[in-house]
N, C-alpha and C positions, 0 to 999 in steps of 0.2 A: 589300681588301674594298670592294664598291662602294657608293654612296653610294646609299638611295635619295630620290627625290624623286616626289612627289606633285602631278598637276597636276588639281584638279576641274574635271569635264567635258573630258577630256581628248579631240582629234578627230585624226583619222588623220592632217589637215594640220599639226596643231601639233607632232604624235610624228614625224613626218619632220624639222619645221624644227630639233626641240629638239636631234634627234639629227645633226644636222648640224654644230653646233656646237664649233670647234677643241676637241679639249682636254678632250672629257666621255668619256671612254669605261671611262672608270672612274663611272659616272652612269649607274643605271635611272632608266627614268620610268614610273608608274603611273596609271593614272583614277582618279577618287575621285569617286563617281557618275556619271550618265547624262548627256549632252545634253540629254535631253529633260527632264530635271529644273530643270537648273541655268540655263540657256538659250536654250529655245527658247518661254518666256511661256506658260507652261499656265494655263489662267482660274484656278484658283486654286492657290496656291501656302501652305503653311504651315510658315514659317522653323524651327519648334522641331521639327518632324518630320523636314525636311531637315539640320537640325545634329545629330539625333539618329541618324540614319543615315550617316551622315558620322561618327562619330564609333565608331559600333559597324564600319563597315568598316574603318577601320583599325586599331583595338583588334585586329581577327584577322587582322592583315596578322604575318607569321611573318618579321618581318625587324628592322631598328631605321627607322625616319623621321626622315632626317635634313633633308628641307626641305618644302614647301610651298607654289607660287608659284600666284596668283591672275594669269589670263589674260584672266576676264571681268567685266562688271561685276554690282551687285546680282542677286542672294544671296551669290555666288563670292566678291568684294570684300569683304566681312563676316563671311561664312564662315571665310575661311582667318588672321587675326588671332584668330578665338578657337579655333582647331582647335591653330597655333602655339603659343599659350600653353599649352595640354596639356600638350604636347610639350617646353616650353622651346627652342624653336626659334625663327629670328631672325622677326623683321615687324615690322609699327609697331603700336602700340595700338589696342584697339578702336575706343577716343574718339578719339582722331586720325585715323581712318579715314571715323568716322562725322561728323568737322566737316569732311570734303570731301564725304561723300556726302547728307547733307541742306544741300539747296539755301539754306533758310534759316539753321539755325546757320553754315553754311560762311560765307553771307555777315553774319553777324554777327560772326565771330571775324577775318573779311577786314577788313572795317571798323575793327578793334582795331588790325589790325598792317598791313595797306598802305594806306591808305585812299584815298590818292589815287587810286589804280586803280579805285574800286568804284563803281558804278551806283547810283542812288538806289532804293532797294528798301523793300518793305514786304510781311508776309503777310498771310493772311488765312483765315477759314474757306471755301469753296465751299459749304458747306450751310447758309452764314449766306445768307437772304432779302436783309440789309442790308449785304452785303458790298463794293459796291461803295462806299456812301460813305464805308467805313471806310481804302481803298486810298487812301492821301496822294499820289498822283503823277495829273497832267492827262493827259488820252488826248492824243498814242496810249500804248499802253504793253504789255510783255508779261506773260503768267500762263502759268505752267507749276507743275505738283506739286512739291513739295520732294524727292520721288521718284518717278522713271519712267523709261522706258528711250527713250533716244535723243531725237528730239523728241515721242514721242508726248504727248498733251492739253498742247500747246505752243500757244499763241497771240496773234498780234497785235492788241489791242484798239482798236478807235478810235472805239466809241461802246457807249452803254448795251445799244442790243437785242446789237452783237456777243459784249458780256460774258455779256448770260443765256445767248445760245446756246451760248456755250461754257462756262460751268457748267452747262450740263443735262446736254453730252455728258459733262464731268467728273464728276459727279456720278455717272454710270450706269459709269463707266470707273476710279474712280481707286485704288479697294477693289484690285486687281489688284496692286497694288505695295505701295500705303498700309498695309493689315494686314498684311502682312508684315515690310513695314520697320517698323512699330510694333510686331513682336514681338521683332526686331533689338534695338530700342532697350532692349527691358528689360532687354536684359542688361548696360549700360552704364552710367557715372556720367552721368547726361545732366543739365543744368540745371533745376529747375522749371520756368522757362519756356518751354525747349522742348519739353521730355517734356509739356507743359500743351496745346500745338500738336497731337501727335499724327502720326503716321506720311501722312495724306490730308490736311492742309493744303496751300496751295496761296501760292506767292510772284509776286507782283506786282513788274515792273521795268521802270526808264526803258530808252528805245531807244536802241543803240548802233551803231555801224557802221563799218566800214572795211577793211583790210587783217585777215583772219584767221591768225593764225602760232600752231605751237603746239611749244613746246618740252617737250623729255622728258628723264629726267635719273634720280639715285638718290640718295636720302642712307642710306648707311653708316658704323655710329659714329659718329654726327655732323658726316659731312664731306658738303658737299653738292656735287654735280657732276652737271652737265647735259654728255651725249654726241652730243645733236642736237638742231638746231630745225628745223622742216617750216612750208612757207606751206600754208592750205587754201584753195582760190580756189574759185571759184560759176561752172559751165557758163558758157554765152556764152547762155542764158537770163535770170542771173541771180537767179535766183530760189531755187536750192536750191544746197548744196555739190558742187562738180566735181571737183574732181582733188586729191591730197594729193599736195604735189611738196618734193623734201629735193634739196640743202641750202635754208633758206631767203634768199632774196633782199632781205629789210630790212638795213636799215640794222644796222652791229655795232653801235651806240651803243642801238641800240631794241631791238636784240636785250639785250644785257648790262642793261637796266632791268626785260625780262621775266625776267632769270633772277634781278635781284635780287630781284622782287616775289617769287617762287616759294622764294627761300630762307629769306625775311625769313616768308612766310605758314607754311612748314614748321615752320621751326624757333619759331614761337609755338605752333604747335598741339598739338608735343611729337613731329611724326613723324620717324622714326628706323627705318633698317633694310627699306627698302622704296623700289618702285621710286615713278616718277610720272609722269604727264605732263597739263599744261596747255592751255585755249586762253585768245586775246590776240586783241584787236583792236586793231590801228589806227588812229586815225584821222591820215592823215598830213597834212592841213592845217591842222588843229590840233596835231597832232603830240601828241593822246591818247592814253594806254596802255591799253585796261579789259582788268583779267581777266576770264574768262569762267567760267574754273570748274577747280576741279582735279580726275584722278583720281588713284587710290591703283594705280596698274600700269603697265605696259609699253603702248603700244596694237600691239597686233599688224597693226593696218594698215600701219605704219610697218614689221614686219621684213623686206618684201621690197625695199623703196629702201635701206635701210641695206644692207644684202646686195650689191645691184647698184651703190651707191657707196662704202661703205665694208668691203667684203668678208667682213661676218660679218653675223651676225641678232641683232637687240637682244636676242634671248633669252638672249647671252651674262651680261648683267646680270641678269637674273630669275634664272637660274640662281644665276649667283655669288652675289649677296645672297642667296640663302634659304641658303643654304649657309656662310654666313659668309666668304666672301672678298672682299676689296675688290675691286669690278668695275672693267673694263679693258677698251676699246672699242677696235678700230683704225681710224685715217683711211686714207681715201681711198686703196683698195687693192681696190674691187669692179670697174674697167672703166668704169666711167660716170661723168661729169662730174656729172648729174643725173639724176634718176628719179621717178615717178610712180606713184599709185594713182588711175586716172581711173575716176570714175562711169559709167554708161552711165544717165541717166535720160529717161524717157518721160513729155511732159507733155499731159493732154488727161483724156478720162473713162474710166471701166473700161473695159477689153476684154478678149476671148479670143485668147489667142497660136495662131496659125494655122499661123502656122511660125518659128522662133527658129531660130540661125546652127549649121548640123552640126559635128559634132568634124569633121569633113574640113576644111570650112571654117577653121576653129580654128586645125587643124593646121599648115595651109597657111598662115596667118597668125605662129603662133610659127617658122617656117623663116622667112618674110619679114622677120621684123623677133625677131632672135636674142634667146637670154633675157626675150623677151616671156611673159605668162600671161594667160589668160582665165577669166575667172568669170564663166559667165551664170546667172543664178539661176533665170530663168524656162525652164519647160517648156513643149513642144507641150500645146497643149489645158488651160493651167493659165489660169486667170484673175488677171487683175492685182491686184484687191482680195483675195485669198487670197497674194501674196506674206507674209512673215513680218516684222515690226520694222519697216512703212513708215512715213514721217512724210506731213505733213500738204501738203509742197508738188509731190512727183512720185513717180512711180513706182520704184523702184529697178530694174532689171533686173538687174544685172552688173557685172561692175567688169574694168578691165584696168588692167594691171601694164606698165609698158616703161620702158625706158633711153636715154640719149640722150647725145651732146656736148655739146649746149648747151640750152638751154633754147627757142631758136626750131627748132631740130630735134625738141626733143622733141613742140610742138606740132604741127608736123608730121606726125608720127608718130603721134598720137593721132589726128588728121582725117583720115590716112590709114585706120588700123583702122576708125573707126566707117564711112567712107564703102565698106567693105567686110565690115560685120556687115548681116545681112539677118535684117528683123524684117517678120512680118505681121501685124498686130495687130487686129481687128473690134470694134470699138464694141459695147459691152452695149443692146438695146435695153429699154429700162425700158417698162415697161407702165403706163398709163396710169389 
């Protein structure tokens, strides 16, 4: 009888990767609401409406559900730990969920169990007038929401006027995540004092910097184990993140600190039965560690390098775990020594895309350079500031996928592509 499993917001790209994998074929996969739901950031969102439809869909699903795995972050990421317990099916706890997904309990309960690793931090209200003199750390420094998606109302502070400007934008922006994650919270054992915080609080942090690596890994039955660590490195801009490239190239000795940090933070916070993965900075002169933050998933950025160096797709793990098997990754058995998920970003002011690279193009490009893929996000005649999830330093366009022997070929390889994607872009003229 086959097993089924349940993926919310389930996309045509993820229902090929999942079914790809060795060994499921006794395994349906099912949506469990819309994209556009879970997603794709609709101005307002109302968590108790979405669990409750979520919950009557599969009430009339005429089968048994046997798993569950979370692909995306907030709603999806809190969603599917209380959908599981329904069911009696595997995940990790709500509360454990939710001390990686707010920014400031995470980094309160980080401070209990790794501390060396953690940044000097402090929250605060955004709707306090007086908020600034209540943040304990000197400018510069960063403020981001306890909740939000990606780096949106993310910012580098280094003086008083750039704080108000950027509580004002927070302020008109942060409701979008904040009540929702504050209706999230109710359904959990949360502290006083954090539940006192509220879902639109906003955390203040010293500035960190270095080499970014981010390992990912599973704990099942309380065994933990990491299956890969990825470097994230910043375009030759420097300004925004570039390329996500696997295996990583630190140091083992820096590596095995990150994964202690990441077993020693899990296993305090009580998670069990669920995937993860982490980012890490470096600093390699000081030969600093800081976490940056944990998620509760797989990142799915990551399954097409694991694919093209290690021969399967990390979904091998999401799978297994919701399903209660001990997960089981294979090395180095994809074709490729290294691989990459390169950004395509665009830095300058709005414009209207005039012409973006044709599937011919494309085409002709995955022939050139084999097991290659392209993602351009942007369309003819689409505007730049209508892209979907962009942060605050570049444009995102696209993203491409390639493999390599080594890592000076793989650059290569990537300078090759871009110096053969053809973008037309026209400046917005703003009126006066």
């Amino acid at each position: 009888m086959k097993k089924n499993v349940f993926v919310p917001a389930l996309t045509d790209l993820q229902r090929e990767e999942l079914e790809t994998v060795h060994g499921i074929g006794d395994v349906a996969f099912h949506g469990l609401l819309e994209v556009e739901r879970l997603v794709d950031q609709p101005e307002t969102l109302d968590f108790d409406t979405v669990l409750a439809d979520a919950r009557r869909e599969l009430k009339s699903f005429d089968g048994s559900i046997d798993g569950i795995i979370a692909h995306w972050d907030f709603p999806t990421s809190v969603l599917v730990p209380m959908l599981c317990k329904d069911y009696g099916i595997p995940s990790p706890s709500l509360e454990s969920v939710l001390k990686c997904e707010h920014k400031y309990w995470s980094r309160v309960e980080q401070e209990k169990s790794v501390p060396e690793f953690i940044p000097r931090f402090s929250s605060f209200d955004p709707f306090d007038d007086d908020a600034l003199s209540k943040i304990e750390l000197e400018f510069p420094f960063w403020v981001k929401p306890v909740k939000a998606f990606a780096s949106q109302l993310g910012f580098m502070i280094e003086n008083e006027e750039q704080f108000r400007a950027a509580m004002k934008e927070t302020r008109e922006k942060i409701g979008q995540f904040g009540d929702p994650f504050e209706q999230a919270m109710a359904h959990a054992d949360v502290p006083p004092e954090i539940a006192a915080l509220g879902g639109s609080a906003c955390i203040a942090e010293e500035i960190i910097a270095g080499i970014q690596s981010a390992p990912e890994g599973t704990v099942f039955n309380g065994k933990f184990n990491v299956h890969g660590t990825l470097d994230m490195l910043p375009d030759d801009v420097g300004k925004s993140f570039g390329r996500l490239v696997y295996p990583s190239t630190l140091p083992e000795k820096v590596q095995e600190r990150m994964h202690d940090c990441c077993e020693r933070f899990l296993k305090h916070i009580g998670f069990d039965d669920g995937c993860f993965n982490a980012e890490f900075m470096w600093d390699e002169a000081r030969d600093k560690l800081w976490l940056i933050e944990v998620n509760t998933r797989i990142s799915q950025s990551h399954s097409e390098m694991f694919i093209k160096v290690d021969g399967e797709s990390n979904h091998r793990v999401a799978i297994d775990v919701a399903l209660g098997i001990r997960p089981d990754m294979p090395r180095g058995k994809g074709g490729f020594k290294v691989a990459a998920k390169c950004q395509i970003n665009y830095y300058g002011q709005d414009a209207i895309a005039k012409r973006v690279p044709t599937e011919a193009e494309l085409s002709a490009l995955e022939r050139r350079f084999p097991r290659s893929a392209f993602v351009i996000e942007l369309e003819e005649g689409m505007r730049l500031s209508d892209l979907p999830n962009q942060n605050t330093r570049a444009f995102h366009l696209g993203d491409i996928y390639i493999g390599a022997r080594s890592h000076e070929e793989l650059v290569q390889n990537f300078n090759n592509c871009m110096a053969s994607l053809s973008f037309d872009l026209e400046p917005v003229k703003h009126e006066d």
